[in-house]
C-alpha positions, 0 to 999 in steps of 0.5 A: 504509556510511552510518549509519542505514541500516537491514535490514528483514526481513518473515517469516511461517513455520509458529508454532514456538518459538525464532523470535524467538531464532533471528532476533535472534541472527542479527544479534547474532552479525553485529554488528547492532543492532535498532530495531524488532521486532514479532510476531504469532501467528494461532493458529487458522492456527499461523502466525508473523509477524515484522517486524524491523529493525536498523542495518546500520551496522558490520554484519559481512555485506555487504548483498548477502550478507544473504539469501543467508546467512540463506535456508539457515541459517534461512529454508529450515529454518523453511520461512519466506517472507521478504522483505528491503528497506533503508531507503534503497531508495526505491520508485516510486510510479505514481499512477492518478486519475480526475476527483476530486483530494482524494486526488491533492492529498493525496498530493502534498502529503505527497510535498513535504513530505517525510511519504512516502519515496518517488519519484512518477514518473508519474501516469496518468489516464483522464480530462485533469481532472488534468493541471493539478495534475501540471503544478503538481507537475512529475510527468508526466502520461500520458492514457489514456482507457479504455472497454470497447472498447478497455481491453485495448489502453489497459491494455497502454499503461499497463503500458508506461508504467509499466515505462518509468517503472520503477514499483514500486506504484500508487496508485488515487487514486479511478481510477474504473476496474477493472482486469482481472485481467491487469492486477492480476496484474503488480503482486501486492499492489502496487496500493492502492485507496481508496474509501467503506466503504458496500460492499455496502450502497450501492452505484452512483454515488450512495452518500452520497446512498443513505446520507443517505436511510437516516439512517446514522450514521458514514461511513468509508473503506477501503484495500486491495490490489487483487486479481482479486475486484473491492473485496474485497483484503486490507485495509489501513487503514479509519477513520470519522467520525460524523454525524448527521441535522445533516448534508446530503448535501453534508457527507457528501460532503465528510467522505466525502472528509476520511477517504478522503485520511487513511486512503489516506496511511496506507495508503500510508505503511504500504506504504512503511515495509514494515509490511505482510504479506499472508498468505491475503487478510489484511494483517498491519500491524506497528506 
């Protein structure tokens, strides 16, 4: 066994007492050691949050006997559901963009730099704008023009790539497409969109110009995952900026832009540090 490899363990059971006990006794009693915990109670649900993660260096259970020991000895007692990942099981992210590329970019240049732990196999796009900035990246590159007529054909084809591609979640990078419930369906809260926290308000093609006119005051942006109801997925990092009448439209857009990148990477990152827990159409985001 490497050392510092890690077991991350995400549960959410009914609230009950003694969990956090039960649990860290478990990898006590194994010979584990914890690095990170950290725990929510929603009370109006009676529902128990967890996130724990421990070094698997001189653990005593192999790693593939992890699960099968603690489902019978506390997951099915607790009635929990849990999931159990190790930190150097490194995903596959497919990312989706349209024509804008700060999003693109952004992500790709967190991805050189080492900042996101993850492998980017692919990138799919409706449009051909961004095949140049895969080329520069050497990720492969994948055109498929959707249109209402033939989007459910071109879905299947994109589906086909990403299992050739062994991809595990996508990115919509500003992919100014929606996909069908079908499609969604095949990656259940592994889909992360990105877009401008002017929903419902302004809606349509032009919001920053629809916000301009109406003289707001602060700009924000909003990552979720994508769910059959169309901008409406469990929410997962939002951030804004604050402007003022000094500002045109133009600077609008382009702070617009600034925050949609910032809070898309940390949405991605807390995706892939297994920090997120979805639960009744909310994310829980541990620390």
């Amino acid at each position: 066994m490497l050392k510092n490899q890690t077991a991350i363990l995400r549960i959410h059971c009914p609230d009950q007492g003694g969990i956090v006990a039960r649990v860290t006794d478990f990898i006590h009693q194994n010979k584990g050691n914890v690095v990170a915990l950290d725990q929510y109670t929603n009370r109006e649900e009676n529902r128990f949050f967890m996130r724990v993660e421990w070094e698997l260096d001189g653990f005593m259970l192999e790693r593939d006997d992890i699960g099968t020991v603690f489902g019978p000895l506390l997951g099915k007692p607790l009635e929990m559901v849990w999931d159990l990942k190790f930190s150097d099981q490194i995903p596959r992210m497919g990312i989706f963009v349209s024509k804008s590329s700060h999003c693109l970019y952004d992500l790709l240049a967190r991805y050189e730099a080492g900042e996101l732990k993850v492998n980017i196999p692919v990138i799919i796009s409706n449009h051909q704008e961004m095949e140049k900035v895969a080329k520069r990246f050497e990720i492969p590159f994948y055109h498929v023009a959707v249109t209402k007529d033939n989007k459910k054909e071109q879905e299947q084809k994109e589906l086909e790539i990403l299992k050739e591609h062994k991809v595990d979640f996508i990115v919509l990078a500003r992919y100014m497409q929606i996909l069908s419930s079908d499609f969604v369906s095949n990656f259940p809260n592994k889909v992360i969109n990105i877009h401008h926290s002017f929903l419902p308000a302004f809606a349509g093609a032009k919001p920053y110009h629809a916000a301009h006119s109406r003289g707001v005051k602060i700009i924000g942006a909003t990552s979720h995952y994508v769910t059959t109801d169309l901008d409406a997925g469990p929410i997962i990092e939002q951030d804004i900026i604050r402007i003022s009448h000094h500002d045109s439209v133009e600077s609008l857009v382009q702070k617009g832009k600034d925050i949609e990148k910032i809070v898309l990477s940390r949405a991605v990152k807390a995706h892939l540090d297994r920090k997120t827990l979805v639960y009744n159409n909310k994310t829980v985001v541990f620390a």
